[in-house]
N, C-alpha and C positions, 0 to 999 in steps of 0.2 A: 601131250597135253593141252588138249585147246581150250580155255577159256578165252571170252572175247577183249577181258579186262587186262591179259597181259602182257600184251602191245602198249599199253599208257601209262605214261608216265605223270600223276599229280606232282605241282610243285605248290606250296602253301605259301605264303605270303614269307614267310620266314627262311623260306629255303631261296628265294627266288636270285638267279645269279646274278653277283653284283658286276658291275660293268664301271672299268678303270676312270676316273676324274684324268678330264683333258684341262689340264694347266694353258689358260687362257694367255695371250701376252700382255702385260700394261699398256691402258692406251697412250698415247701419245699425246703432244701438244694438239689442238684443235688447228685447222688451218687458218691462215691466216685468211680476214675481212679485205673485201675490197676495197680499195680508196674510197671514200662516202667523196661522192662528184658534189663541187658545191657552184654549179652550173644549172640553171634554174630549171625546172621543173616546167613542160607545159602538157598536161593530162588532159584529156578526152575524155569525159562520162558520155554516154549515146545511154538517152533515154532518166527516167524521172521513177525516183523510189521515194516513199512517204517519208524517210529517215535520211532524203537527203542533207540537213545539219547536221547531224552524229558522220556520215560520210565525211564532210567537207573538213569537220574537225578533225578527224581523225590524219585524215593527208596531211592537213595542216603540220601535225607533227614533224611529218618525214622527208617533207621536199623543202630545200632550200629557200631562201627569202627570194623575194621579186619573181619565186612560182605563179605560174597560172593555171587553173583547172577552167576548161570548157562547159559550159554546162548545152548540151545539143541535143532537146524534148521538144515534144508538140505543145508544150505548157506558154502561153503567153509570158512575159518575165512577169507582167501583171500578177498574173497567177498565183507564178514561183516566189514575187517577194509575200504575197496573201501569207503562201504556206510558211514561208520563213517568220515573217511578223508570228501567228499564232504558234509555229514553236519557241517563241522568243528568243530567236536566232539575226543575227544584223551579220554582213560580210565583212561588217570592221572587228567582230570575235577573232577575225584569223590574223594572225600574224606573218604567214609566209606567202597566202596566197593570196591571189586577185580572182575574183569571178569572172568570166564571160558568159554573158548570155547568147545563143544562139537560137531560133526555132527552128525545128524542122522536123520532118520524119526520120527515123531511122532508117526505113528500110526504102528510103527512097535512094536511088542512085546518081539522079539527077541532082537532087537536093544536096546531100552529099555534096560530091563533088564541086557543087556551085559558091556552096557555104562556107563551107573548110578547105584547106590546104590540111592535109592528111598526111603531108609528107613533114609538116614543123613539128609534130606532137612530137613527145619522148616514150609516152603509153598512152592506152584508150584501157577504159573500164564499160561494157557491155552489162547493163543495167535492166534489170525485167521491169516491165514497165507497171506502174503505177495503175496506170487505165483495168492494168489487165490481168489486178490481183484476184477478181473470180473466178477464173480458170488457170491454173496452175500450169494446163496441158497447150493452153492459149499463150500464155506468157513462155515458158520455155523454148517452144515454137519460134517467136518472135526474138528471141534473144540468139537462137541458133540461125536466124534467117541471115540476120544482121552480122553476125562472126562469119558465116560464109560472102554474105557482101562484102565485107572488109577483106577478108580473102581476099575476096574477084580483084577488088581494084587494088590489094596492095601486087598481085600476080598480073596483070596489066600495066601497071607502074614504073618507071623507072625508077630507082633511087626512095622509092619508098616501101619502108621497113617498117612497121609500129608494134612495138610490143604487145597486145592487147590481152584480157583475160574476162570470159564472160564472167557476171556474178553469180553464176553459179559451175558446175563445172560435172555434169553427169558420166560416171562411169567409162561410156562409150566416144565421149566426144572425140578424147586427145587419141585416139588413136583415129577417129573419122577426121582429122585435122590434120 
């Protein structure tokens, strides 16, 4: 008897075979937090975002007193205080941190080098620049240029380690890292 239809088996929604509940285990306590270090903080921003106040505050929270954040753009401090006065922002809002100002390029190695001691930081934040919010594909560029220059010279370096994290962090990077 050959029909084609009775090889197949329908199963309707109702028949459909049920499959055994896997009894999970309770979880457990959370691990334990690391000691919160209350050893001051000195951060590295490389480079100049419009929102650097909302930045600045926000660290402000989470590093210790007698922190320092680096601020190291091509911005005159001139500049950087302009932009701070019209967000009605002053460095004495913060309570944990201190400012430094630095100028320079990022992607310079010279500069770099010349400017900073790269080896005192605790972290660096890689910052897209400001200049170079019209192209999107401009600024990324520039932000990956600068994480592999930091690369280069923490990999030439003795003794210098820096945490760093670009502001943004696409896909492909941490594994080209």
């Amino acid at each position: 008897g050959g029909g084609g239809g009775e090889n197949w088996k329908f199963l309707s929604s109702r028949q459909q075979p049920r499959h055994p509940r896997v009894a999970l285990p309770a979880p457990g306590p959370p691990p334990p937090l690391p000691a919160k270090s209350h050893a001051p903080e000195r951060v590295l921003f490389l480079g100049w975002r419009r929102d650097m106040d909302a930045l600045l505050l926000a660290l402000d929270e989470f590093v210790p007193r007698k922190s320092q954040v680096w601020l190291y753009a091509p911005l005159t401090v001139e500049e950087r205080e302009k932009v701070f006065k019209d967000e009605d922002f002053s460095p004495s809002m913060l309570e944990n941190l201190e400012i430094v100002h630095v100028v320079g390029l990022t992607l310079s190695r010279r500069q770099l080098q010349k400017k900073l001691r790269l080896d005192t930081f605790t972290s660096a934040v890689v910052l897209g620049e400001e200049s170079l919010e019209h192209s999107m594909l401009l600024a990324d560029t520039n932000v990956i240029a600068t994480v592999l220059l930091l690369r280069d010279l923490q990999a030439n370096s003795r003794g210098f380690r820096l945490s760093f994290l670009p502001s943004f962090l696409p896909s492909f990077l941490p594994s080209f890292l």
